[in-house]
C-alpha positions as CSV (number, residue, x, y, z in Angstrom):
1,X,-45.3,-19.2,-16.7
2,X,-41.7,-17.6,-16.2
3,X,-40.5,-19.4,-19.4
4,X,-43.5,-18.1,-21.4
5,X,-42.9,-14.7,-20.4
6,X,-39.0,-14.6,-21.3
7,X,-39.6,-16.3,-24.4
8,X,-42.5,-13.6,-26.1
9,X,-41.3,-10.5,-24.0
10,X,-38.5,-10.2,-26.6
11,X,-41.4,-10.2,-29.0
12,X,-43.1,-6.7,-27.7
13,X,-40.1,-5.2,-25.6
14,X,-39.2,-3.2,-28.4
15,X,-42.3,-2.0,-29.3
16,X,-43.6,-1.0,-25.5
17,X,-40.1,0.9,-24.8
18,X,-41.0,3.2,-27.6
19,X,-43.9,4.4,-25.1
20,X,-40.6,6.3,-23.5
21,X,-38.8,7.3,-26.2
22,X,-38.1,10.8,-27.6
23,X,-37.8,9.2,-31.2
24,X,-39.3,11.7,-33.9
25,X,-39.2,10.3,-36.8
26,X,-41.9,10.6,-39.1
27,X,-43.9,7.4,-39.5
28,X,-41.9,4.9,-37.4
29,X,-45.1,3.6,-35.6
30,X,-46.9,3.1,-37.9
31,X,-44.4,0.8,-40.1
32,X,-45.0,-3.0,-39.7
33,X,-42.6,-5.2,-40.6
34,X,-43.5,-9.0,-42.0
35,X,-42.7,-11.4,-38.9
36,X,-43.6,-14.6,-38.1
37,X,-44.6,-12.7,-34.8
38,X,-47.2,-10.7,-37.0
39,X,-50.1,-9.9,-35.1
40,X,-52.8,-11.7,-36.7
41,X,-50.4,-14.4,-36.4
42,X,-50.1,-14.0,-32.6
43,X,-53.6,-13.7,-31.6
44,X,-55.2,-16.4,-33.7
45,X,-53.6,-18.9,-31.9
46,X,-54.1,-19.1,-27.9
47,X,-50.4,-20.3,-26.9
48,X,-48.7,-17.0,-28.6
49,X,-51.5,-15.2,-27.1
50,X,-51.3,-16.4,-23.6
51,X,-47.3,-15.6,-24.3
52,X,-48.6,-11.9,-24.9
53,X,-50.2,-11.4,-22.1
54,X,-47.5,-13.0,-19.8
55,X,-45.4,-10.1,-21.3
56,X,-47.7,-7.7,-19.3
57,X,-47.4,-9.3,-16.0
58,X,-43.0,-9.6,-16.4
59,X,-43.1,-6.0,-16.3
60,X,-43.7,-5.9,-12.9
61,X,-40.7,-7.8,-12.1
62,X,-38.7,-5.0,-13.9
63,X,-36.0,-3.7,-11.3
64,X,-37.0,-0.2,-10.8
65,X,-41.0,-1.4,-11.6
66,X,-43.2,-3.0,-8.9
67,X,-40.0,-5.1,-7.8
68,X,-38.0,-2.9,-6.3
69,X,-39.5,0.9,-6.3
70,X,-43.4,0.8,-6.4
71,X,-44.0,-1.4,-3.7
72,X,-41.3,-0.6,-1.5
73,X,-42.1,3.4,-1.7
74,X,-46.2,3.5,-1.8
75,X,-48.5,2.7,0.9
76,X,-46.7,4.9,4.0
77,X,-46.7,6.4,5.6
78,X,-50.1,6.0,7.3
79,X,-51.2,5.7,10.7
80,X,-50.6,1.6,10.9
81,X,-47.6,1.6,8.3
82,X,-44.2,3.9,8.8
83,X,-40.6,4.0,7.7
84,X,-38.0,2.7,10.7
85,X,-36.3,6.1,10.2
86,X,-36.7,9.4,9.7
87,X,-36.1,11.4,6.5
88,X,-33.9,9.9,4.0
89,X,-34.3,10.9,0.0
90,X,-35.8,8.0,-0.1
91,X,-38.1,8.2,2.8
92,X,-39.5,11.8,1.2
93,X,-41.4,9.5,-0.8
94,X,-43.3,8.0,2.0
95,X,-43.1,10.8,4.6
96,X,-45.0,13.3,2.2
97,X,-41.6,15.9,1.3
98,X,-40.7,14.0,-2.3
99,X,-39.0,16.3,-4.7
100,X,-39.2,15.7,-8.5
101,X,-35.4,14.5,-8.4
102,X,-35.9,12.4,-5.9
103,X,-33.3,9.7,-6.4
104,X,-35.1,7.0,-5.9
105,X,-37.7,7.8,-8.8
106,X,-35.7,10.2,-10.9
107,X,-35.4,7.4,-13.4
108,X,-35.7,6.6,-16.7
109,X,-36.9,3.1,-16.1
110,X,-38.8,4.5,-13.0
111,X,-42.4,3.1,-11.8
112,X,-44.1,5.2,-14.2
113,X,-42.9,4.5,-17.2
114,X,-42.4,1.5,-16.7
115,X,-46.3,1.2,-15.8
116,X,-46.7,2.6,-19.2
117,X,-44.8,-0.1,-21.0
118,X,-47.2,-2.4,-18.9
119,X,-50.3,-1.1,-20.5
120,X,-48.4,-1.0,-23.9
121,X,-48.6,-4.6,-23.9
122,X,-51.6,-4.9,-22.5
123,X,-53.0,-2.3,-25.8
124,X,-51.2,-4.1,-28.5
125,X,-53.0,-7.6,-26.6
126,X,-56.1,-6.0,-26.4
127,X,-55.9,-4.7,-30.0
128,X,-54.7,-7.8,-31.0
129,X,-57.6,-10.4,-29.4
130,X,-60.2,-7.7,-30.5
131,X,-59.0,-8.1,-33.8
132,X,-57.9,-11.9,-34.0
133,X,-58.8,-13.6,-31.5
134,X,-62.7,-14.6,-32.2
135,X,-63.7,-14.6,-28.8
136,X,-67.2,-14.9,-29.3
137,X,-67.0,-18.6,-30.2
138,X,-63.5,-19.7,-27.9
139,X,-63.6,-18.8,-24.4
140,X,-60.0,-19.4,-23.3
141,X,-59.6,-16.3,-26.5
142,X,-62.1,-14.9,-24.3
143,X,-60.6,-15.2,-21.2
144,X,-57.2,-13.6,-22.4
145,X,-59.0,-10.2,-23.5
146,X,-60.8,-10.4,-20.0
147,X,-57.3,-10.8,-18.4
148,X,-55.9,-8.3,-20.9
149,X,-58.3,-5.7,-20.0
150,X,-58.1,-6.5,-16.2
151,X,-54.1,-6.3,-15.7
152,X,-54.7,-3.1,-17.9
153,X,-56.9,-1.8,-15.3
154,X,-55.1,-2.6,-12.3
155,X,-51.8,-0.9,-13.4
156,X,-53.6,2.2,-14.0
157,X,-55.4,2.0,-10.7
158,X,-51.6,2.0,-9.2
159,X,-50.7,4.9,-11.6
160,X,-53.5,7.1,-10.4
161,X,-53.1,6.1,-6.8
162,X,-49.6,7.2,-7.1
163,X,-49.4,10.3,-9.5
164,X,-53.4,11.4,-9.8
165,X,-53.9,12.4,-13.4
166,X,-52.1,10.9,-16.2
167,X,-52.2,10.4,-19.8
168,X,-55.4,8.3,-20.9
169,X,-53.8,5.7,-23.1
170,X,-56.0,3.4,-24.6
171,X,-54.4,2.2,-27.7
172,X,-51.6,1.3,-29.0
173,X,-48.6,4.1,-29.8
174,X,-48.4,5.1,-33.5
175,X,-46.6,8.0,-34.7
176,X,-49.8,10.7,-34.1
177,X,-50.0,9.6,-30.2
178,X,-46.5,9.2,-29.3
179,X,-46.7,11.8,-26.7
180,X,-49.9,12.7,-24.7
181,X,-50.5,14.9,-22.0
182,X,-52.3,14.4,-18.7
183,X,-56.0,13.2,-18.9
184,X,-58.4,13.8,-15.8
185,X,-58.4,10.8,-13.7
186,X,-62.1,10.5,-14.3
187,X,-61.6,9.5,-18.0
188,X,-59.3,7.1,-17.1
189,X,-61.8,5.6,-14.1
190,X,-64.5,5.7,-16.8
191,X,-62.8,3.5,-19.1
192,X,-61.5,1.1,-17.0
193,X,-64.4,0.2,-15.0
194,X,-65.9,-0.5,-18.2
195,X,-63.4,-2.4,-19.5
196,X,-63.8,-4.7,-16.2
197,X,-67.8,-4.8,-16.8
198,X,-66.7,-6.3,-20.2
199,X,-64.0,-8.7,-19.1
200,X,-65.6,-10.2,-16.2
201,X,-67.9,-12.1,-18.0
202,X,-65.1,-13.5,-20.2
203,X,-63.1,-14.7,-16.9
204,X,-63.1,-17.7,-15.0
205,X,-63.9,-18.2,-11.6
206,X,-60.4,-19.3,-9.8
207,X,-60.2,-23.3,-9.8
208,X,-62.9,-23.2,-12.7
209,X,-60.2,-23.5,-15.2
210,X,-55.9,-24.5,-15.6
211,X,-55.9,-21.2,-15.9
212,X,-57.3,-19.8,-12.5
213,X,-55.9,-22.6,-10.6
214,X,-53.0,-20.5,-9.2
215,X,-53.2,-17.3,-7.5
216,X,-50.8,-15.4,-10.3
217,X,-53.6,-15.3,-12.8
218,X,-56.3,-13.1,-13.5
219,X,-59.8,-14.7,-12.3
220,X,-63.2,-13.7,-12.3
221,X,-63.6,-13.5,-8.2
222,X,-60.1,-10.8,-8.4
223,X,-61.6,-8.7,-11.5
224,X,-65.5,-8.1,-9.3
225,X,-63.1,-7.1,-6.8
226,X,-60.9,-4.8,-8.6
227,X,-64.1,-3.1,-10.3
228,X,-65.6,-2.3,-6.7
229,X,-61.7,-0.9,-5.6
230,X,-61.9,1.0,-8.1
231,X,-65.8,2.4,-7.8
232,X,-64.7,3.3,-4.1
233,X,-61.8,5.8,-5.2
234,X,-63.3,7.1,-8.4
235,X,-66.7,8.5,-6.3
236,X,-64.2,9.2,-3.0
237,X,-62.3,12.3,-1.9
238,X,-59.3,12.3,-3.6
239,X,-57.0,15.9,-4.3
240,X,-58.0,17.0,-7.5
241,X,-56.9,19.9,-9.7
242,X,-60.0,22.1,-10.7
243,X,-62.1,20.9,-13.2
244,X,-60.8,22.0,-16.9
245,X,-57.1,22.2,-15.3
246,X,-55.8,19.1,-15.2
247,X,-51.9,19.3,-16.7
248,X,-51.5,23.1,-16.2
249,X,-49.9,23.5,-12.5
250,X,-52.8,24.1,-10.8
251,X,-52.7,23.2,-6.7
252,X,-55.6,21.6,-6.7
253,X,-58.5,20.8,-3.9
254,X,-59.4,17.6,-1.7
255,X,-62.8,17.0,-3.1
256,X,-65.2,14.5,-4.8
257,X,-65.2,14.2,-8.7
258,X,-68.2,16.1,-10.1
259,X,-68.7,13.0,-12.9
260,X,-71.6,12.0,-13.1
261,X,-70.7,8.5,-14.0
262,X,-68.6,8.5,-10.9
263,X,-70.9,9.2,-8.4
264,X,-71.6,6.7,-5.3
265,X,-75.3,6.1,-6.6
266,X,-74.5,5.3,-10.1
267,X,-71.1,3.0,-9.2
268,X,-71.9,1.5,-5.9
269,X,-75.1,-0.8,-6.8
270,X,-73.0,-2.0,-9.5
271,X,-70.1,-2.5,-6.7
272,X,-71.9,-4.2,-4.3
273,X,-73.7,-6.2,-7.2
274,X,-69.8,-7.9,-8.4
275,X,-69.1,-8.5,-4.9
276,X,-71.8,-10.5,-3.6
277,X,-71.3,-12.6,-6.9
278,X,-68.1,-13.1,-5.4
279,X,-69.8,-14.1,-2.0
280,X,-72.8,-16.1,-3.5
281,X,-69.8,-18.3,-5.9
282,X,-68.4,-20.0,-3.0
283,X,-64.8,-19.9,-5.1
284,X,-63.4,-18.1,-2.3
285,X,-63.4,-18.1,1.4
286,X,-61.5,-17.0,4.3
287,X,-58.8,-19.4,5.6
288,X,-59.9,-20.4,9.6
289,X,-56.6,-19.6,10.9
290,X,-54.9,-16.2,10.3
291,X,-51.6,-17.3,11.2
292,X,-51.8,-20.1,8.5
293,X,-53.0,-17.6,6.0
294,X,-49.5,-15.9,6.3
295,X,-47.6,-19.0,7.1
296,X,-48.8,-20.0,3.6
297,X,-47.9,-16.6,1.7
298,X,-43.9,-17.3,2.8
299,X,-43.9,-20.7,1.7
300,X,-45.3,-19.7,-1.6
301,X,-48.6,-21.3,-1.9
302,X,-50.6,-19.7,-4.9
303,X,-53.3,-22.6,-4.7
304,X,-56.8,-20.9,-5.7
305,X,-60.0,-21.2,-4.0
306,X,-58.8,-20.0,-0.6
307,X,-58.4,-16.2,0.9
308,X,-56.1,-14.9,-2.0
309,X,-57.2,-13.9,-5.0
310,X,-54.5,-12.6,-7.1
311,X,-51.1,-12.7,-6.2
312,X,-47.9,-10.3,-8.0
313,X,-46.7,-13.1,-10.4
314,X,-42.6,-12.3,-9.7
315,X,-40.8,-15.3,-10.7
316,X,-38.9,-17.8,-7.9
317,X,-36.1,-15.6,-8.4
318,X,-37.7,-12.2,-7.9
319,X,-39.3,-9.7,-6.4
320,X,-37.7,-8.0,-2.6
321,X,-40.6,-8.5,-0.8
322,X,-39.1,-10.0,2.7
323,X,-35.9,-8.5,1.9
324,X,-38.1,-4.9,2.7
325,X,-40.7,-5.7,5.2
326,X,-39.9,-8.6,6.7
327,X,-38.7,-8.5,10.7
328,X,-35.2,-7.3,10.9
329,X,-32.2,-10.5,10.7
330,X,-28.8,-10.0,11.5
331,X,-27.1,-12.9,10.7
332,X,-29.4,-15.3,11.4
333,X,-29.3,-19.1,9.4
334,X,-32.8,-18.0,8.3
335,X,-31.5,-15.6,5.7
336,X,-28.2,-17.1,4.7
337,X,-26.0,-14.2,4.7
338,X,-24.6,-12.2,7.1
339,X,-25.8,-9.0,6.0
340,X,-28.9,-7.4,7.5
341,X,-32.5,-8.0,5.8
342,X,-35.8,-7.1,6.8
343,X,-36.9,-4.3,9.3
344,X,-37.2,-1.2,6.5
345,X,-40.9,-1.1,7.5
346,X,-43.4,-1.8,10.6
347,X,-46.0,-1.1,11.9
348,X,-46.8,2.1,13.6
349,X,-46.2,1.5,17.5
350,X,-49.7,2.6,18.8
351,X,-51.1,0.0,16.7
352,X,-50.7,-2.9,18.7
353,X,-52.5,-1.3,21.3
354,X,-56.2,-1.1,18.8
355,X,-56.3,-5.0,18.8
356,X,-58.3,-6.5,21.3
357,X,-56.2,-8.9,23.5
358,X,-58.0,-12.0,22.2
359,X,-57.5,-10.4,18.6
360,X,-55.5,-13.3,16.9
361,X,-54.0,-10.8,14.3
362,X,-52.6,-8.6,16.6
363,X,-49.3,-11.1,17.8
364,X,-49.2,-12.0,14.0
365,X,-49.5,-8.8,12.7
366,X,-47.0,-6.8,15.2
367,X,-43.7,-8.1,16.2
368,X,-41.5,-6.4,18.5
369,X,-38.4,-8.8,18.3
370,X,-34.8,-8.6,15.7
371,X,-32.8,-11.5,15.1
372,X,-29.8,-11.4,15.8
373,X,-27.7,-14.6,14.6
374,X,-30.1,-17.8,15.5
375,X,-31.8,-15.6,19.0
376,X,-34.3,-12.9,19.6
377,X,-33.9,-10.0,22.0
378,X,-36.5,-6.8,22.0
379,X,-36.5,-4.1,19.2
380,X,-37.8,-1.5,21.3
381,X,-41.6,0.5,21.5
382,X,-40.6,2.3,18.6
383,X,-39.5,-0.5,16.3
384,X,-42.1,-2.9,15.3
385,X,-41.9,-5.3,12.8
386,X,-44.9,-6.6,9.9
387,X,-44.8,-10.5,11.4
388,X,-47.2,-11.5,8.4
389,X,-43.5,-11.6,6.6
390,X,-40.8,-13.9,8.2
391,X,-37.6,-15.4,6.8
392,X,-38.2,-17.9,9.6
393,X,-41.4,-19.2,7.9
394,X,-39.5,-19.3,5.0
395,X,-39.6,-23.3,5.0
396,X,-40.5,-24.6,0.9
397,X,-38.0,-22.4,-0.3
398,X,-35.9,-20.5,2.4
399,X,-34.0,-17.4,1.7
400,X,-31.1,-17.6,0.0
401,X,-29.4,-14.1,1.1
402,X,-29.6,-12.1,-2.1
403,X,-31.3,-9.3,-2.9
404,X,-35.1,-11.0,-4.5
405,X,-36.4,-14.0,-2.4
406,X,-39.4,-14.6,-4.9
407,X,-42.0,-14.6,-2.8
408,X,-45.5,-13.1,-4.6
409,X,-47.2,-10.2,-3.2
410,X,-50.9,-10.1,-2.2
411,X,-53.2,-7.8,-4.5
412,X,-56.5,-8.7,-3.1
413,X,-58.0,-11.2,-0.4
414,X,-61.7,-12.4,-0.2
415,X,-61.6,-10.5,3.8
416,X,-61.5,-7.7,1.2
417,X,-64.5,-8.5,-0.8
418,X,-66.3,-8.5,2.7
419,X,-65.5,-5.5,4.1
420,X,-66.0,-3.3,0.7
421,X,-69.1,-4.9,0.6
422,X,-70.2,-3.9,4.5
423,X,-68.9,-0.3,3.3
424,X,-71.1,-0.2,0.5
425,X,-74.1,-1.9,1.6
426,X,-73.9,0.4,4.7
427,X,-73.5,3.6,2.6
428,X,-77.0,2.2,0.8
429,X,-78.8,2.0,3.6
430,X,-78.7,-1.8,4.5
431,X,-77.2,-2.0,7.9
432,X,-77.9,-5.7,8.7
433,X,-76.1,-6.5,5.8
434,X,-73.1,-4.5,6.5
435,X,-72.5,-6.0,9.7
436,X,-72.9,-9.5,8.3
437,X,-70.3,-9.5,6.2
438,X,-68.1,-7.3,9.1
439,X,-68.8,-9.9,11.6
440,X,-67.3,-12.5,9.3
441,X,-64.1,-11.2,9.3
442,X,-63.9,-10.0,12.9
443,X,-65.4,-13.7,13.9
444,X,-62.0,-15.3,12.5
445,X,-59.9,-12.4,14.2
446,X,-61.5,-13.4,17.5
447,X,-61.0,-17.4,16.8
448,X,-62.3,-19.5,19.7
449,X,-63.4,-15.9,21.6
450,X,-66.3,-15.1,18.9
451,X,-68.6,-13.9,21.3
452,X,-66.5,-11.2,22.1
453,X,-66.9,-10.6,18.3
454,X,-70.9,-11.0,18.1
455,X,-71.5,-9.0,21.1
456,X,-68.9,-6.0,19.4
457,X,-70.6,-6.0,16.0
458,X,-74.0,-6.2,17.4
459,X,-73.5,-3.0,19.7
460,X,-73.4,-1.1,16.1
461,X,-75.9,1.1,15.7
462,X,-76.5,3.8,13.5
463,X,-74.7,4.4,10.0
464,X,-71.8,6.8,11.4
465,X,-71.0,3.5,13.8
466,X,-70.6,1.1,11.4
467,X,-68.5,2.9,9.4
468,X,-66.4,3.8,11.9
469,X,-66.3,0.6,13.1
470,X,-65.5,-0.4,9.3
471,X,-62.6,2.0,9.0
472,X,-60.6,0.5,12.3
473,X,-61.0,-2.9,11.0
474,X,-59.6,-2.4,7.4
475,X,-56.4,-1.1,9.6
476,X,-56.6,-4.2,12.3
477,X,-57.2,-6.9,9.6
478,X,-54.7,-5.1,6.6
479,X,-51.4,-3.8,8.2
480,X,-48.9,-4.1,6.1
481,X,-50.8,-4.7,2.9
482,X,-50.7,-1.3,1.8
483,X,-54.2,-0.3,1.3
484,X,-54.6,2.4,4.1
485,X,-53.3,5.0,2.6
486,X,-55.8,5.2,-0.9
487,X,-58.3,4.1,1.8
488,X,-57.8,7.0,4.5
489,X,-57.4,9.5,1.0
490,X,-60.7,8.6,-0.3
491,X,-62.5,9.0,2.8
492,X,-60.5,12.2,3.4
493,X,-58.9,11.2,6.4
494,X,-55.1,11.1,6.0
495,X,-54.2,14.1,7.9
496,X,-56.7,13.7,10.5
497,X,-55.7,10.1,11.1
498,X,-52.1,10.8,11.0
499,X,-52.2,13.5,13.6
500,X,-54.0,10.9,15.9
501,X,-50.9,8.8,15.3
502,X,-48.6,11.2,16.6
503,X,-51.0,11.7,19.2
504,X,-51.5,8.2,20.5
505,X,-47.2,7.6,20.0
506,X,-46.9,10.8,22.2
507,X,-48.5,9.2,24.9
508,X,-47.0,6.2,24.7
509,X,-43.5,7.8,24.9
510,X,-44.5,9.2,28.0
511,X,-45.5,6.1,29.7
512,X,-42.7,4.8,32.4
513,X,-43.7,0.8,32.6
514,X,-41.4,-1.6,33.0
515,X,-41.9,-4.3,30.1
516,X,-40.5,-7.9,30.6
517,X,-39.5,-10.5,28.2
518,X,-39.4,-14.4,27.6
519,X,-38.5,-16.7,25.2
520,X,-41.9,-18.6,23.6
521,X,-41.2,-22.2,23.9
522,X,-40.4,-23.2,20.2
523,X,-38.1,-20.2,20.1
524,X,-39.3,-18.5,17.5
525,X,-41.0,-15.5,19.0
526,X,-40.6,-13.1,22.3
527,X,-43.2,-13.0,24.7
528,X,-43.6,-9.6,26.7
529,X,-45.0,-8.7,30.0
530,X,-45.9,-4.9,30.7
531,X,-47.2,-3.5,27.5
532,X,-50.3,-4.0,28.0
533,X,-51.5,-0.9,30.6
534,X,-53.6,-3.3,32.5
535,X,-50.5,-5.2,33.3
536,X,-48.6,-2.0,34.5
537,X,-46.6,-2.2,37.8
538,X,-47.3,-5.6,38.2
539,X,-44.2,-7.9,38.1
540,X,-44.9,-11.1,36.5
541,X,-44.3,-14.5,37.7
542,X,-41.7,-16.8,36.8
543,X,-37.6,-16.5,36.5
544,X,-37.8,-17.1,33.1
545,X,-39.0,-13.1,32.5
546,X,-36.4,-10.8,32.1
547,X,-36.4,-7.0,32.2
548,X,-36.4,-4.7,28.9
549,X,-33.9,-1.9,30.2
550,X,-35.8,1.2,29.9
551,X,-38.4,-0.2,27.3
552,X,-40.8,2.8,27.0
553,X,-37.8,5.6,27.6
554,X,-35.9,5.0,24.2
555,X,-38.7,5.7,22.3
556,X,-37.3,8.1,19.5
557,X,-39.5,10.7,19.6
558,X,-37.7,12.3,16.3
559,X,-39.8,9.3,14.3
560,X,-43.9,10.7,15.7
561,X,-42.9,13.9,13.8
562,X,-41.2,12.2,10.8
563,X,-44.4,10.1,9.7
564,X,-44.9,13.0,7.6
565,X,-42.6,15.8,6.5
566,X,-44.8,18.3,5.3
567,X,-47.5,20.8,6.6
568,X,-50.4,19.1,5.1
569,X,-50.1,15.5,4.1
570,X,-53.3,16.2,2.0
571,X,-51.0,18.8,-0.4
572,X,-49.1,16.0,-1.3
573,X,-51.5,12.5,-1.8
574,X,-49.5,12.1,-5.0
575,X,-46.1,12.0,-5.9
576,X,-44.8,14.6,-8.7
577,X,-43.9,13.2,-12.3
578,X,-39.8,13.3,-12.1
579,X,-37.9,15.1,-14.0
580,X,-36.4,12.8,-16.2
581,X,-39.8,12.2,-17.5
582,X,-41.0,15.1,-17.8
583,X,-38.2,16.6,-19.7
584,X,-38.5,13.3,-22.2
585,X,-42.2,14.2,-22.3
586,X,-41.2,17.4,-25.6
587,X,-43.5,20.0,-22.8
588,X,-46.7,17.6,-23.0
589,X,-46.5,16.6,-19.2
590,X,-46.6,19.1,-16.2
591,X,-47.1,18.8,-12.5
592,X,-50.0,19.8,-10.9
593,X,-50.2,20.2,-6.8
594,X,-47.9,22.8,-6.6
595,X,-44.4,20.8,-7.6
C-alpha cells in the first residue's frame, strides 16, 4: 500500500494544497489541463483509483498531521489520560489554556489544514467514482466510493472533535469556493452520516475481500461503527455557539443541537441498527486475552477478523506512536539509542485504583516502572505509564531509535461496538440488552474470575445504573485510546469528572504507605506491595521485596492542578483556529468561544 500511495500522491498533492493557498487568480480552479492522469481516466480504471484513495489515507502520515501533532495533542487531558508535566506551550493544548499561537499548532501545515487536504482528496475521489467509476455494476468501484466517503467522514469527525464548527466542504475547490467560512457542525454531521448510510452498503465486511483483509483499510464492520460514533456526538452535549452564530465570536453554551435530524430518537435506532449488524456478522470478535490484544498491536499485526477494526495506515517507517506514549526508556537495548523515549503520557494515578484486583486490564493498562538501561526501578505514584505500548514488546520489528517506529494506531475495536451498543440500547429502554453486551466485555476483563463479572453486571438495576456503570467501563477498558475526552464532552461531564480527578489524586497524596517492590520473574515488569489500601501496614513476605523510599510522599502535587489550566474546562472543549490560518483565510474564518 505504501508504494501506491507515493506513486499517485504526486498526482493530487498539487491540487489538495491549493485548499490552503491564498492564490487569487481568476479562474485557476477551474482550468484542466489534458493528462494522462485526467480524471475520467483515473476513475474508470480500479488500480489508479485505489491509488486515489491511498492518497487520502498518506495524509495522515504528514509530519505536523495525525503523525506527529493530532494524536499526540488530542485526547487529554481527562480523568484517565494526563500530560507527565505541568504547563508547557505545548501542554496548553491538552491542559485546556491553548492560545491561537500556540507553537505547536501555529502552523501552516498544522492538523487542520492538513485535514482539509485530506478531504480534498477524498472530494476530487468521490467526484471522480460518482462520475467514472460505474459502481452500480463493479463492486470493488463500489467499494472505493464507500471507502472514499468513509475516510471522508472520519477526518471530519476529528476536525469537529478538535475545533467544533468548521467549513462544510463537500466538493471539490474551484475558483468560486476557494475560501469558505465556518459551517454549524450540524451540517457537517448531517452529511456525513449520510454519506456512511450510502457507503456501507458498498463496503466489505473485513476478511470478505483482499481488500479488508488488513486492518489499514476501510471495511464495512469500521464504517457501522463510525456512523453510531458519530450519532452519539452529533445528538450529545457538546459547547455550541448560539444557533444563527456560528463564525461570528460568539462564546457559546454546553448544550444539545436543536436539529432535528440530530436528535437521539431519530439517530439512535439507526445506531443501534449498524451495530448489531456488526454483532450479528460474526467478522469481528473480541480477542480472549487482553494482554495478547496489545502484545499484538506492537508487533504490528493488522490481520482482520479479530478485535481491531481499522487501524491508522502510517507506513513501517512512520508515525511516533511509542516514541509518545509508550513507558519511559533511558537507554535500554529495547529502543536502540541512548536518548530517552516514551513516558510523555500516562495514565492518571487514581486510575489504577477503579480496576477491580482481578481486572486483567488494570496491570496491562497502568505501569508504574522506567527503564533505565536493560532494569526497572519505580516511577513514582505520580508517574504512570500506558503499558498497552511497550518498546519491550516490540519483537517483529523492534525499535530502531529514531523519531517514527511505524507502529499503526487503533481507530476502533469491536469492545467498542459493544459498549455503544449497551449505551444506546439502554438509552431506548432495553436494559437486558444493554447489559448483555456490557457483560461481554467486562467477562474478558475478569478472565478466569467471570463470576465476579456476572454477579457485578447483574446487580444493575435501573437506567441511571447502567449508565453509570457504562461510563466507568469505557475509562477501565479504553485508557490511553483517546476516546474519553469526546466521550465525557458529549455526556457533559468533563469538568465534573476532572474535579473528581483532582479529588481522588488529593487523597492519594496524602496517604503515608509504605509501597514495596520486586522484580517479576521474566524481568520484564515490577511487582509492588502496598498500593493497594488493603495491603497497608502490612509488610510483605520474602527478601526479595524491597522498599520504594517515600513512594506516596513525592507525589507532585503541582500536576492534580495542572490537568487543566483554565477555570472551566467546558469554555475550552475546542481548540481555537491559529493564527496562521486564520490570517490566510482573506477574513472568512473567526473564532468562536471567546479566543
Amino acid at each position: 500500500m505504501k508504494t501506491h500511495i507515493k506513486i499517485f500522491a504526486s498526482v493530487l498533492a498539487a491540487v489538495a494544497m491549493m485548499s490552503l493557498s491564498s492564490c487569487s487568480e481568476e479562474g485557476f480552479f477551474d482550468v484542466k489541463a489534458p493528462s494522462a492522469a485526467d480524471e475520467s481516466n483515473v476513475y474508470s480504471n480500479y488500480t489508479l483509483s485505489e491509488y486515489a484513495i491511498f492518497s487520502i489515507a498518506e495524509t495522515f502520515g504528514h509530519t505536523n498531521n495525525y503523525r506527529g501533532r493530532f494524536l499526540p495533542w488530542y485526547g487529554f487531558n481527562t480523568d484517565v489520560e494526563w500530560y507527565n508535566g505541568t504547563n508547557t506551550t505545548g501542554k496548553q493544548l491538552a491542559q485546556y489554556e491553548p492560545t491561537t499561537n500556540n507553537t505547536q499548532m501555529n502552523l501552516d501545515n498544522g492538523p487542520y489544514n492538513e485535514m482539509f487536504v485530506g478531504i480534498e482528496r477524498a472530494n476530487l475521489a468521490i467526484e471522480g467514482l460518482r462520475a467514472y467509476g460505474d459502481v452500480e455494476n463493479q463492486p470493488d468501484m463500489a467499494y472505493l466510493l464507500g471507502e472514499a466517503l468513509t475516510l471522508r467522514a472520519m477526518i471530519y469527525y476529528d476536525l469537529t472533535k478538535a475545533w467544533g464548527d468548521v467549513p462544510a466542504r463537500f466538493e471539490p475547490i474551484n475558483s468560486e469556493n476557494i475560501f469558505m467560512a465556518k459551517s454549524s457542525r450540524d451540517t457537517i454531521y448531517v452529511q456525513i452520516l449520510a454519506d456512511l448510510e450510502e457507503a456501507i452498503p458498498y463496503l466489505y465486511w473485513p476478511n470478505e475481500s483482499s481488500q479488508t483483509a488488513t486492518t489499514d483499510r476501510i471495511n464495512k464492520a469500521f464504517a457501522c461503527g463510525l456512523y453510531a460514533r458519530i450519532a452519539l456526538a452529533a445528538s450529545g452535549y457538546a459547547l455550541r455557539p448560539e444557533d444563527g452564530t456560528v463564525g461570528t465570536g460568539n462564546l457559546g453554551s454546553v448544550r444539545k443541537t436543536n436539529e432535528p435530524a440530530l436528535q437521539a430518537e431519530v439517530l439512535y435506532p439507526k445506531a443501534l441498527g449498524y451495530l448489531q449488524e456488526v454483532i450479528n456478522s460474526g467478522t469481528a470478535n473480541l480477542v480472549s486475552s487482553y494482554e495478547q490484544l496489545w502484545r499484538d498491536f506492537n508487533n504490528y499485526d493488522l490481520t482482520a477478523g479479530k478485535e481491531v477494526l481499522y487501524s491508522i495506515p502510517f507506513s513501517d517507517g512512520r508515525g511516533r506512536w511509542n516514541y509518545h506514549f509508550a513507558g519511559s526508556h533511558e537507554g535500554s537495548s529495547y529502543i536502540g539509542t541512548a536518548a530517552n523515549r516514551g513516558g510523555d503520557v500516562g495514565p492518571v494515578p487514581s486510575l489504577y485504583f477503579k480496576y477491580g484486583a482481578q481486572d486483567v486490564r488494570r496491570d496491562v493498562s497502568c505501569v508504574n516502572f522506567d527503564w533505565i538501561e536493560d532494569s526497572q526501578e519505580p516511577a513514582g505514584i505520580d508517574m504512570w505509564y500506558f503499558g498497552k505500548y511497550r518498546f519491550e514488546w516490540m519483537q517483529t520489528q523492534p525499535y530502531g531509535g529514531g523519531n517514527d517506529d511505524g507502529l499503526k494506531p487503533v481507530v476502533m475495536r469491536y469492545s467498542d461496538i459493544l459498549l455503544m451498543a449497551a449505551e444506546i440500547a439502554n438509552e431506548l429502554g432495553q436494559p437486558d440488552v444493554a447489559k448483555n453486551y456490557l457483560l461481554q466485555v467486562r467477562r474478558r476483563a475478569y478472565a478466569g474470575n467471570e463470576a465476579v463479572a456476572d454477579s457485578y453486571v447483574n446487580s444493575l438495576s435501573g437506567k441511571d445504573a447502567i449508565f453509570n456503570a457504562i461510563v466507568d467501563e469505557r475509562a477501565l477498558e479504553f485508557v490511553g485510546e483517546f476516546l474519553r475526552k469526546a466521550d465525557l464532552i458529549r455526556w457533559n461531564l468533563l469538568t465534573k469528572k476532572l474535579n473528581e480527578a483532582k479529588a481522588d489524586m488529593n487523597a492519594i497524596a496524602q496517604r503515608t504507605d509504605e509501597v514495596y517492590y520486586s522484580y517479576s520473574e521474566d524481568g520484564m515488569s515490577l511487582n509492588f506491595w502496598g498500593l493497594d489500601p488493603a495491603q497497608s501496614g502490612i509488610s510483605p513476605e520474602g527478601s526479595q521485596w524491597i522498599l520504594a523510599e517515600d513512594y506516596f510522599q513525592n507525589f507532585d502535587t503541582e500536576l492534580i492542578d495542572a490537568i487543566y489550566q483554565t477555570e472551566n474546562p467546558n469554555t475550552r472543549q475546542f481548540w481555537p483556529i491559529f493564527d496562521i490560518t486564520l490570517t490566510n483565510s482573506q477574513g472568512y474564518l473567526k473564532n468562536d468561544y471567546g479566543y
